[in-house]
LUMMARLO-460403 format. One record per atom (N, C-alpha, C): x, y negated, z negated. Coordinates in steps of 0.02 Angstrom, whole numbers, padded with zeros to 5 digits, always signed. Example, Ala and Ser with C-alpha at 12.3 -4.5 7.8 and 13.67 -1.06 7.14 Angstrom:
+00660+00284-00390+00615+00225-00390+00660+00165-00390+00642+00112-00354+00684+00053-00357+00645-00002-00394
% end
This chain:
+03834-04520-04636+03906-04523-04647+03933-04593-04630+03923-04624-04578+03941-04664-04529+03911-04722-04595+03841-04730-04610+03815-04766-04686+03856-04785-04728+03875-04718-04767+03906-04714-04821+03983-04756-04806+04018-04758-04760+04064-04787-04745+04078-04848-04739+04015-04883-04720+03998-04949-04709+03997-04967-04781+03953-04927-04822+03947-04964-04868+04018-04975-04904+04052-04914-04910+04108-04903-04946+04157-04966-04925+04156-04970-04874+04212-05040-04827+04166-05095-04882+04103-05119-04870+04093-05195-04905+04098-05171-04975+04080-05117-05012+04100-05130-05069+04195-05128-05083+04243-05119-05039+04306-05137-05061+04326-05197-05049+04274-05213-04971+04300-05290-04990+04268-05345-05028+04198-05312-05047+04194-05362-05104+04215-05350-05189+04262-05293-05199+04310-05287-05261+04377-05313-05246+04379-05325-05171+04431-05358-05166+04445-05429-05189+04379-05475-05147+04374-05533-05152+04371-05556-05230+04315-05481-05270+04318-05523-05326+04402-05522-05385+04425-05487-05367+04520-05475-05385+04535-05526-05362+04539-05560-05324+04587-05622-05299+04560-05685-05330+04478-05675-05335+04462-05754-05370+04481-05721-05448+04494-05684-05480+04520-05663-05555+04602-05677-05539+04626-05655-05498+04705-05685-05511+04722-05773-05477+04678-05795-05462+04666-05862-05428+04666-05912-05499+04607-05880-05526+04590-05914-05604+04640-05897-05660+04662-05844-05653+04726-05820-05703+04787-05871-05680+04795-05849-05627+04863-05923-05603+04845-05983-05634+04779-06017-05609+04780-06093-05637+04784-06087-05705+04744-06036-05746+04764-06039-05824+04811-06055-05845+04858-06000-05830+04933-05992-05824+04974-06065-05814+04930-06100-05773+04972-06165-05744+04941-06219-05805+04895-06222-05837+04868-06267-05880+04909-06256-05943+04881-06177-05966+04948-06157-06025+05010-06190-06007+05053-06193-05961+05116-06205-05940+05110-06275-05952+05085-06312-05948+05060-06413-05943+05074-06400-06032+05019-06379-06071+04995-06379-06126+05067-06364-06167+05097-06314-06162+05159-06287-06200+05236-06331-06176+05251-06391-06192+05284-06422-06176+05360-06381-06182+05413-06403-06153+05474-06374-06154+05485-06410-06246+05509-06363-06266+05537-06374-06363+05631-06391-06343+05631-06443-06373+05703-06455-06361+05740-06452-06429+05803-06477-06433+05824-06476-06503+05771-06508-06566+05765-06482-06617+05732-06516-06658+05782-06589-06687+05773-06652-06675+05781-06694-06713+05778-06725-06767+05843-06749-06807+05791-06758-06890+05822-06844-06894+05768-06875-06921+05795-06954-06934+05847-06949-06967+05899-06916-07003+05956-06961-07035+06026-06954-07004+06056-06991-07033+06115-07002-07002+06107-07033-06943+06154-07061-06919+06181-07099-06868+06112-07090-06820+06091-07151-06808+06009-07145-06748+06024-07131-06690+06000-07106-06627+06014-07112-06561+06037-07181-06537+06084-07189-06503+06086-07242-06482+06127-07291-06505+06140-07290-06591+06194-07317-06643+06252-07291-06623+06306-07349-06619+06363-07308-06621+06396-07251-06666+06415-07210-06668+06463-07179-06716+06503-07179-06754+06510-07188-06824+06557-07218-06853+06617-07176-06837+06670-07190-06807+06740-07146-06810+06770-07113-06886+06762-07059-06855+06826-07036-06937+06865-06994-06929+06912-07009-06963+06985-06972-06945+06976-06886-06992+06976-06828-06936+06979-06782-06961+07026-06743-06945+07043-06670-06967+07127-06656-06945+07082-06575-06943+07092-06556-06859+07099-06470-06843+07121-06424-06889+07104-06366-06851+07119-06298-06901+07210-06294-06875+07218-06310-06815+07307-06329-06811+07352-06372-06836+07311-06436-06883+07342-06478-06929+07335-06545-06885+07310-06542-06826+07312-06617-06770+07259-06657-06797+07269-06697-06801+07229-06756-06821+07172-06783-06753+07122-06805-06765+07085-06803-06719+07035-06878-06766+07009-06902-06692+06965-06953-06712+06890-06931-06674+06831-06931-06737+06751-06909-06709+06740-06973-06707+06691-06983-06645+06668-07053-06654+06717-07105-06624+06680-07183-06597+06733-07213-06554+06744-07200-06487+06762-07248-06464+06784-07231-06375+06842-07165-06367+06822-07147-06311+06840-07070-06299+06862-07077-06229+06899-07027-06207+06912-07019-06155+06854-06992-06097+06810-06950-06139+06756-06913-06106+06702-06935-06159+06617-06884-06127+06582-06870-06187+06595-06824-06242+06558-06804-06278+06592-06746-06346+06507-06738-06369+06535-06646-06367+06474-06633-06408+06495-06593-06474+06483-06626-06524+06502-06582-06584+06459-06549-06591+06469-06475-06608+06435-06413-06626+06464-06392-06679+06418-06409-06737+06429-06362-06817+06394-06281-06814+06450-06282-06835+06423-06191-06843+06463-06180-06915+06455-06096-06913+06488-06075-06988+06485-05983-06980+06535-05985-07006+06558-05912-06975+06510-05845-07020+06458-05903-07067+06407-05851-07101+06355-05855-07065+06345-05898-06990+06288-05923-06975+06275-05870-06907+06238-05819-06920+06227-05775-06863+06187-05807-06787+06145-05862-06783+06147-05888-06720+06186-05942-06713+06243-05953-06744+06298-05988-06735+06337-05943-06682+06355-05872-06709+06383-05826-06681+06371-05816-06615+06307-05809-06609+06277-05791-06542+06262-05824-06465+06245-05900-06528+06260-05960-06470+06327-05992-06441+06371-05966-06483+06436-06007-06461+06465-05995-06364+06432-05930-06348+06448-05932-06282+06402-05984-06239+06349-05992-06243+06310-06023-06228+06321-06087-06219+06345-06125-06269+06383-06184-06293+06429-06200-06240+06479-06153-06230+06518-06166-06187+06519-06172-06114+06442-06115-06112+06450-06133-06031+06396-06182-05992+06362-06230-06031+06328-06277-06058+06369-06339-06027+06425-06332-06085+06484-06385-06083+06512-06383-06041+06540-06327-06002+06568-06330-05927+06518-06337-05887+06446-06311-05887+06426-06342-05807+06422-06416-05808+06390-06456-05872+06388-06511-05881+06444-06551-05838+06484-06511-05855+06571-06578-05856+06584-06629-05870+06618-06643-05871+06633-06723-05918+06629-06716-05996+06616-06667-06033+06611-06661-06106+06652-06623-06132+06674-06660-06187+06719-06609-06220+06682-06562-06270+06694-06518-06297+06666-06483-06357+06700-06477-06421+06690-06500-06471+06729-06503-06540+06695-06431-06567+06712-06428-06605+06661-06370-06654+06702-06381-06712+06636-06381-06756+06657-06416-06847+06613-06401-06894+06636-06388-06950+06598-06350-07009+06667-06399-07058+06650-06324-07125+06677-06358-07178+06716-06294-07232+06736-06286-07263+06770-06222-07303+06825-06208-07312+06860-06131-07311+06925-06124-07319+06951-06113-07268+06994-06159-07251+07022-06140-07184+07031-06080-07163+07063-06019-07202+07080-05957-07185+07008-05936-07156+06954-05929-07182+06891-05902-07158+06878-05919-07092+06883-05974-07052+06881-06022-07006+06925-05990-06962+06983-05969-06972+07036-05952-06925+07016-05887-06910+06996-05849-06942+06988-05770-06935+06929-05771-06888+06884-05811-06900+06822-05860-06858+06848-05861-06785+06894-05900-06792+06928-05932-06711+06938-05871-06673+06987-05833-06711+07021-05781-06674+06961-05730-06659+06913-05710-06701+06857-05654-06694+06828-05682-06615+06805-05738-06620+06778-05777-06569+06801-05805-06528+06883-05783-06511+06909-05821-06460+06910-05902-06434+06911-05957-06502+06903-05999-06466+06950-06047-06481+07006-06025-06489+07083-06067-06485+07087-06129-06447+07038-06130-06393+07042-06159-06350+07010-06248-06371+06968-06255-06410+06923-06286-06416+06967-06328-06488+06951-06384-06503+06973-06404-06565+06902-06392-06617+06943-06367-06674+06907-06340-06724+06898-06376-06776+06857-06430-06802+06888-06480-06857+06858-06438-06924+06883-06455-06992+06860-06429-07056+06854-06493-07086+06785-06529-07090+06770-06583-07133+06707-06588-07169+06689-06586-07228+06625-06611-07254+06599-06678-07246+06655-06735-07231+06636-06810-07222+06595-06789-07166+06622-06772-07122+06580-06782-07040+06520-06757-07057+06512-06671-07085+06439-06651-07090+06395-06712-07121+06424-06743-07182+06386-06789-07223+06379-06827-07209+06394-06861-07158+06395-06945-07094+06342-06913-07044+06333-06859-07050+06279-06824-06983+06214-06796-07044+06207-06799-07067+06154-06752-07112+06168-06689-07097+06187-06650-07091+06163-06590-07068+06178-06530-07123+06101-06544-07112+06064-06474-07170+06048-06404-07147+06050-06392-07074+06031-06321-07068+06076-06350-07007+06107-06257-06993+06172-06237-06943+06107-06196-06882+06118-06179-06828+06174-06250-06792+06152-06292-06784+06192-06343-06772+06164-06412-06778+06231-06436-06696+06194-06511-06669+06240-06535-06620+06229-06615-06617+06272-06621-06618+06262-06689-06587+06312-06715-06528+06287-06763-06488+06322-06787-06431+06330-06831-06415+06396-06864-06396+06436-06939-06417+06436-06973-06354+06401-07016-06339+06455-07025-06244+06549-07061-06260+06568-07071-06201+06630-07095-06199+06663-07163-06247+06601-07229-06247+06608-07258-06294+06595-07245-06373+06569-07189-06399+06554-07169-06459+06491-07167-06468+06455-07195-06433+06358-07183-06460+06346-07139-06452+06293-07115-06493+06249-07055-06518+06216-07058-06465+06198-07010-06422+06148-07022-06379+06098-06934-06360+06121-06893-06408+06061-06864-06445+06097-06821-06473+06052-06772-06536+06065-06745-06599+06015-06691-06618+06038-06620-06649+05958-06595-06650+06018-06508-06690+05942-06484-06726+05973-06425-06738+05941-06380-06662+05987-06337-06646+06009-06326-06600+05993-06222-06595+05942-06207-06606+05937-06141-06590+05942-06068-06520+05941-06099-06471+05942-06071-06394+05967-06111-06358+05995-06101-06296+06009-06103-06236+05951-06196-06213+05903-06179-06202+05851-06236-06206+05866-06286-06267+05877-06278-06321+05883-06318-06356+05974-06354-06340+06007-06317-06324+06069-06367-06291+06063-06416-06261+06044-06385-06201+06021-06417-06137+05983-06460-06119+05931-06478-06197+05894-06520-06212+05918-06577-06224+05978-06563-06248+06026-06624-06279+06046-06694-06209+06061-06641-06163+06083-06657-06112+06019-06689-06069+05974-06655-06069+05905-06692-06033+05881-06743-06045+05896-06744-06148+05883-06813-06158+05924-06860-06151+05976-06866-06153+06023-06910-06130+06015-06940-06058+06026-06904-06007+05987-06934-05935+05910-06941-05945+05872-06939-05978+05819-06981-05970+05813-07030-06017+05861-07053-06063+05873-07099-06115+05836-07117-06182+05825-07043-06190+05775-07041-06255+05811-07023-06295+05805-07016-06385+05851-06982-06400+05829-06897-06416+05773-06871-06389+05759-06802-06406+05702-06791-06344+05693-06723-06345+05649-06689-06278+05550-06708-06329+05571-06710-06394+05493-06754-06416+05485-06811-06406+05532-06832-06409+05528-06926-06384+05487-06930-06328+05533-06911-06272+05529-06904-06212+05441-06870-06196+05435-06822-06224+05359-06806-06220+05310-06842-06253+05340-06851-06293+05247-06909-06332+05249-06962-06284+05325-07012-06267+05324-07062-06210+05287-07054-06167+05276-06997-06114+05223-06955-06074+05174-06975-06082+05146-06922-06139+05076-06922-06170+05043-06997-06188+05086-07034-06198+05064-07097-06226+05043-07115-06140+05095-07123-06094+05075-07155-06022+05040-07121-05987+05005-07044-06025+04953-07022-05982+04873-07048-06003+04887-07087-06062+04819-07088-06102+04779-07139-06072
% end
């Protein structure tokens, strides 16, 4: 009896020991995968206005009729966010957007598309965002490229571009913002830069 017990004790602790070197090796995996799968930030596309180029200013006029200038020295930074009230992760991200833009601080938030105004307003009001200036321009989309919604770009105070990207999640915002304090104009920049100074 007294045998059988003994044995039973070293065989749990050696199913023990061997469980801990399996979650030992699963962690470091885990930690290599994690190295390997870089953070995905906004996707960036070469056209329009480069990182870093100033912004050309253009005079566009709100869904309230106010005239407004994109681009150019500013009082703050500005992040324009195109959306479109057919664009279902437009919809979804817009909270996100905002609370993005407030922890940040210092940025204003535009939000701008293109269409019939009436559609846009029914937009505002569905989505509560009276608050925010709403511009309706195709020049601006067409001075920005932007071919797939959502899309962002972000101005500092003097008007430079200082990053741009279509814009799908929470991470991809925030990306915007990461690259900017590390002075790249995208979270790929910023990683091949890496990769290049790890080689």
């Amino acid at each position: 009896m007294t045998e059988a017990l003994i044995v039973s004790n070293v065989l749990s602790w050696i199913l023990l020991l061997v469980l801990a070197a399996i979650v030992v090796a699963l962690a470091r995996q885990v930690g290599v995968l994690h190295e390997r799968v870089a953070p995905v930030g906004a996707l960036a596309t070469g056209d329009g206005p480069s990182v870093g180029d100033p912004a050309p200013p253009l005079s566009v006029t709100d869904l309230g009729g106010a005239a407004r200038t994109i681009g150019g020295a500013a009082e703050a930074s500005t992040l324009v966010f195109f959306v479109s009230p057919t664009c279902p992760v437009c919809k979804t991200l817009l909270a996100t957007v905002e609370r993005v833009v407030e922890a940040e601080g210092g940025v204003d938030l535009v939000l701008a598309s293109d269409g019939p105004p009436e559609e846009h307003r029914a937009f505002v009001e569905e989505h509560g965002l009276e608050r925010f200036p709403y511009v309706l321009s195709a020049e601006l989309g067409h001075t920005y490229r932007v071919a797939k919604l959502p899309y962002a770009v972000l101005l500092d105070a003097e008007g430079v571009v200082r990053a741009k990207g279509i814009v799908n999640t929470r991470e991809h915002v925030e990306s915007l913002f990461d690259a900017r304090r590390e002075g790249v104009g995208s979270i790929q920049e910023y990683l091949d830069r890496r990769d290049r100074r790890a080689v």
